[in-house]
C-alpha angles and dihedrals in degrees: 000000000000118000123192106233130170132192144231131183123220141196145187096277143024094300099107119171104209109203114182111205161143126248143150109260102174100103137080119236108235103192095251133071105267130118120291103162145016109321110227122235111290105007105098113109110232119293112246093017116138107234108247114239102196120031111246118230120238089044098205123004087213100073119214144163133264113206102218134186128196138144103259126224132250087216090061098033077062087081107001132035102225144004091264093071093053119116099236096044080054098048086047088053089048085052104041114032102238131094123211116217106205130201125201132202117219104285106267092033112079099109093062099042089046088055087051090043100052088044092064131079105232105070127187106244100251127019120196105204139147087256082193084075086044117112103252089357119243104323089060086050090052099034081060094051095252105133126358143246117269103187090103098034094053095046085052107047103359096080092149090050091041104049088046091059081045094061109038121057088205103053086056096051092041105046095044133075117233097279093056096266116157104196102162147047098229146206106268134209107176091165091054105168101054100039093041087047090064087110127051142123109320120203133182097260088189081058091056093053101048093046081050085234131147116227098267113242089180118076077234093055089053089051088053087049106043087043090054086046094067095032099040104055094222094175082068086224087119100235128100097253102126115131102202099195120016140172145194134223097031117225091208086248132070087253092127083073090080090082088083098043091077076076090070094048094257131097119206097260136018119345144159122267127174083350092302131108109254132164118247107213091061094053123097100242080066089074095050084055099061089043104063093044102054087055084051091051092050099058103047102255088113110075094236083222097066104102088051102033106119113192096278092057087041090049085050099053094047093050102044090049104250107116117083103179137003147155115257142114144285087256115023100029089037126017090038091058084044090062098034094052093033097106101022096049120027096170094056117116139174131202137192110238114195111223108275127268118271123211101286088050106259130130103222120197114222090225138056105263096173097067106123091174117071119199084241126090150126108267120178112235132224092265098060114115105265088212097060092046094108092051089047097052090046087051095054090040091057091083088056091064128089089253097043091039086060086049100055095035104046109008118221124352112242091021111054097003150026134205134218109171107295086343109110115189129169120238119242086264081078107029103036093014102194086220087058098248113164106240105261095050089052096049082043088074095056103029151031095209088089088047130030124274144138098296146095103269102229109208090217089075080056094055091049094060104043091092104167122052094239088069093042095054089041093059080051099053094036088052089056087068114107116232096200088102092058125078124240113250090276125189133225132205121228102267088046097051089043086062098042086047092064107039090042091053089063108034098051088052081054105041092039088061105034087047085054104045089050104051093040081054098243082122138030128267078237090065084074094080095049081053099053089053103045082051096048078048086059099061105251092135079059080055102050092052090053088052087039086066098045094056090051083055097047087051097040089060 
């Protein structure tokens, strides 16, 4: 019996990816990669074929050509024009025998021209795409007859993909669609908690120092900190400039602030409480939060831009020494301000702060840190050869193997790496490129580690590239953050997204404005019991049943 299902996708926060779509939903989804439903046309592996267990190199002795589509990558236009010029996708070619022709839409559309693309009839052979941005997600792409089914293939001629969803629970839940549907050979983060706590709150170390402070780990202690920030003059310039907490890329709402509300036990969006699904901003911890930052935003220790800085006016407010704390990442919160202060300021420092503890004693992150499966990932469409299926899917499988998986991460030894047992460390051409590349385009043109791709993304690669202390401590603290507040990527079916559509809509426009106009003081911290029950009147607890079921199927896989 055929039931029409759709998906959504959605993560730790507020940032819900609604996908309407149709699917079948009659199978059970066993754990492997069997069949569990109906096989699409074309996609059965040969009766009677021994399933390879290596993947022979070269792939085929009778070279072609795979058409491949994929949004391309402003890091790696910075040298080539496309992935086919990229060392690693050469040196594939060179191995395999077969040689990928890639297509690119003008960078920053690539949603529009996916959504012309997926409507024609002559479709390139593989598409790499984020199928969470996809119109009805993957099942309605497979249900048209868009892109296949793998399950077969990849238990056929995928055995590094394959062993890898074998071995790791996770990885199983995670790559298939509720019936048990694998459609795409992913981006992979095996090592998920390293590689995911590369972002986190930021603060002026050196501040710390002079000011003779500890990084705070109590929303108290952070209080303490951010207040000696603006009284203290720790940029020695003697004015009161000091912005304790910043952002960039204002949201138009004080929103950013959420990163502290882990510290009261609640995220801003949907979270896990007592093992149940629950929403944040209607628990009572919510209030606490607000609370406590509009205090903060009284007295000065909130930048009053934040909800309007864009990355220039950011940029500006780091470098010139006016920014105290902030929320950002290893590389471009971090190593980017390193090199930038480095000769200017040789006393400038930056350190990773976990959230702080909140009264149990953990330290929550506000996001999921234990997601092994990206959205993104390489699926075969409908227009491929079918006889060429096999060589395809090989070809795909390679960069999960420990070879291919050398040559992605890290490009070409002795050009772009080199190796010293388990050490991994890149060569001057990436990290001093004579043709004054920044590192990570440079590393762009040999590998897709720096980038996004169709690959296991090895944490070495990660190691390699934390070159100052700062970042390496930051990764440490940032792994210590719980991730039992945060929700596993969770699916809805179409009746389900179709209601949370239209109570979210609503209630984030709500929350988003009442949470700012609290904290910014043009409403009472007692407004905060008249939100929690407009919001209650405008069905989320109807939504949080719909995602509470949706988590009971994700763990029941």
């Amino acid at each position: 019996m055929k039931k029409k299902a759709g998906l959504i996708l959605v993560s730790s926060m507020l940032l819900i990816s609604i996908l309407s779509a149709c699917s079948q939903n009659n199978g059970s989804n066993t754990g492997n990669t069997g069949n569990t439903g109906n096989t699409p046309a074309g996609t059965e592996a040969p009766k009677g074929e021994e399933a390879i267990s290596v993947i022979p190199l070269p792939i085929t002795d009778e070279s072609f050509t795979i058409e491949y589509w994929r949004a391309n990558d402003g890091k790696l236009t910075a040298s080539l024009q496309n992935f086919g010029e990229m060392a690693s996708y050469k040196k594939k070619e060179e191995l395999t025998g077969i040689k990928a022709n890639f297509t690119h839409p003008p960078l920053g559309q690539q949603k529009d021209q996916f959504n012309l693309l997926i409507a024609t009839k002559d479709l390139p052979d593989v598409i790499y795409y984020n199928w969470a941005d996809a119109v009805g997600g993957p099942e309605k792409m497979i249900e048209d007859g868009r892109i296949i089914r793998l399950n077969e293939l990849i238990d056929q001629y995928a055995p590094n993909l394959k062993k890898i969803i074998e071995s790791d629970p996770d990885v199983k839940k995670q790559i298939a669609l509720d019936d048990g549907t694998i459609y795409m050979f992913p981006l992979l983060k095996l090592d998920a908690v390293k590689l995911n706590a590369t972002s986190g709150l930021v603060m002026r170390k050196d501040w710390l120092d002079k000011l003779s402070l500890k990084s705070p780990t109590t929303i108290d202690e952070w209080y303490t900190v951010l207040k000696a920030f603006k009284e203290k003059d720790p940029n020695g310039n003697g004015k009161a400039d000091e912005l304790p907490f910043t952002g960039n890329w204002g949201p138009g709402n004080l929103t950013k602030l959420h990163d502290f509300s882990p510290a009261f036990g609640v995220i801003g969006g949907f979270q896990m409480q007592d093992g149940k699904v629950a929403y944040g901003p209607i628990q009572p911890g919510y209030k606490d939060f607000l609370a406590e930052m509009a205090k903060w935003y009284q007295e000065g220790l909130v930048d009053p831009e934040i909800m309007t800085n864009d990355g220039k006016a950011f940029d500006y407010k780091v470098t010139n020494n006016l920014a105290g704390s902030y929320q950002g990442g290893v590389f471009s919160g971090m190593g980017k301000f390193f090199n930038l202060m480095r000769d200017t300021d040789p006393n400038f420092n930056l350190t990773g702060v976990a959230s702080p503890l909140a009264t149990d004693g953990k330290s929550y992150a506000a996001f999921n840190l234990n997601n092994k499966v990206l959205t993104y990932g390489e699926a075969i469409t409908s227009s491929a050869d079918k006889d060429k299926l096999k060589y395809i899917v090989q070809w795909m499988d390679y960069n999960y193997s420990p070879e291919g998986s050398d040559l992605f991460n890290f490009g070409i030894e002795g050009e772009s790496y080199t190796k010293e047992g388990d050490t991994y460390k890149f060569t001057d051409t990436v990290t001093k490129n004579p043709n004054g590349l920044t590192y990570d385009q440079a590393l762009a043109s040999y590998a897709l580690s720096i980038m996004d791709g169709p690959i296991n993304q090895d944490s070495k690669y990660l190691d390699a590239l934390l070159f100052d202390q700062g970042q390496k401590d930051a990764n440490t603290e940032w792994m210590k953050q719980s991730s039992d507040l945060t929700l596993p990527p969770l699916r809805l079916t179409i009746d389900e997204a179709s209601q949370v559509t239209s109570i979210m809509s609503q209630v984030n426009t709500y929350l988003n404005e009442t949470m700012t106009a609290i904290i910014n003081g043009s409403k009472p911290v007692s407004e905060y019991d008249k939100m929690a029950e407009t919001i209650k009147g405008m069905g989320i607890e109807e939504a949080v049943k719909l995602h509470q079921a949706a988590y009971e199927r994700y763990m029941s896989k």
